[in-house]
C-alpha positions in Angstrom: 112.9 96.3 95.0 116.5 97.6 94.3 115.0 99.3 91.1 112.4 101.3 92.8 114.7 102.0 95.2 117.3 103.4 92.5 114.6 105.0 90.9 113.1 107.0 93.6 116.4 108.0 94.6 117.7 109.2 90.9 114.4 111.0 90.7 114.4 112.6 94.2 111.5 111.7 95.9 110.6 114.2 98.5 109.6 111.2 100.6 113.6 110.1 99.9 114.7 113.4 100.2 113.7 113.6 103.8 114.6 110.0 105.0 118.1 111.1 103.6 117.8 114.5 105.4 117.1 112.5 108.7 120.2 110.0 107.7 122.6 113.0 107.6 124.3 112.1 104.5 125.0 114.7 101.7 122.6 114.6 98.8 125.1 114.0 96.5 125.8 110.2 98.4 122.1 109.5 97.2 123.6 109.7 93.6 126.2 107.1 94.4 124.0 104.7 96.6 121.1 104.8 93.5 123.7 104.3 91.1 125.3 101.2 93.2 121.6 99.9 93.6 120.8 100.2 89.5 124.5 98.7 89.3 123.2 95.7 91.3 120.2 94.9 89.2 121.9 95.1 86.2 124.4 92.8 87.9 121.5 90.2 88.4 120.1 90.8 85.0 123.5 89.9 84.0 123.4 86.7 85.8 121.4 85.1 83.0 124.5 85.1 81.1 127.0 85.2 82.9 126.7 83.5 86.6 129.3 84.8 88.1 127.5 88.3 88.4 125.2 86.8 90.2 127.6 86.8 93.6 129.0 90.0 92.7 125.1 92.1 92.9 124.4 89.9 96.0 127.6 90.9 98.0 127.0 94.5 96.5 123.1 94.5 98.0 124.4 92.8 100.8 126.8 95.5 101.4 123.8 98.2 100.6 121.4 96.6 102.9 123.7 97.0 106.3 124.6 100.9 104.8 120.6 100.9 105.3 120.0 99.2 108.6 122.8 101.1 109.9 121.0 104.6 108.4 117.5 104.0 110.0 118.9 102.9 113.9 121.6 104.7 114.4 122.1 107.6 112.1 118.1 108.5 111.9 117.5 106.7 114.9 113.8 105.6 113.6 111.9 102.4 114.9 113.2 99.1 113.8 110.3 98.4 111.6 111.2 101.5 109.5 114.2 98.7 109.2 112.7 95.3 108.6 112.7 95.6 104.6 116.3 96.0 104.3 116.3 93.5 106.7 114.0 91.1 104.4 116.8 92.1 101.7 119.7 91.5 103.3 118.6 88.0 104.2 117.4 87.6 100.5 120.9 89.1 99.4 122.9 86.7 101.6 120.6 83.5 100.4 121.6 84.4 97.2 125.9 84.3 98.2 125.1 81.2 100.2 123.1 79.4 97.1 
């Protein structure tokens, strides 16, 4: 999910481009979110070496996921199901810090 995210992010989506227009963040700042997201999958990718990583990508999603919540109710004000998969992911994200 954080790949796609990056991805459609580093290739500008128009879809994206618009949710970020509602967030009322600069473009640039969807540069350094998609490049924290790709940063966090590599990070779990790293995991399988090196299992310390592991708690680093989660805090870092973890992080990333209440940026989002935060975006979509109070900065864009949409409905809380626009929400509920960075919701879904934040739980995931803090299972993994808890595991």
């Amino acid at each position: 999910m954080f790949a796609f995210s990056a991805a459609i992010k580093f290739l500008r989506k128009p879809m994206m481009v618009q949710h970020w227009n509602e967030y009322r963040y600069p473009m640039w700042f969807m540069f350094v979110i998609a490049t924290l997201e790709f940063t966090g999958v590599l990070g779990l990718l790293a995991a399988f070496w090196f299992q310390r990583m592991l708690i680093f990508a989660a805090v870092l999603f973890t992080i990333l996921m209440i940026g989002a919540i935060h975006a979509h109710l109070f900065r864009a004000k949409h409905s809380p199901l626009m929400a509920i998969n960075a919701v879904i992911m934040l739980l995931l994200s803090i299972t993994l810090i808890i595991i």
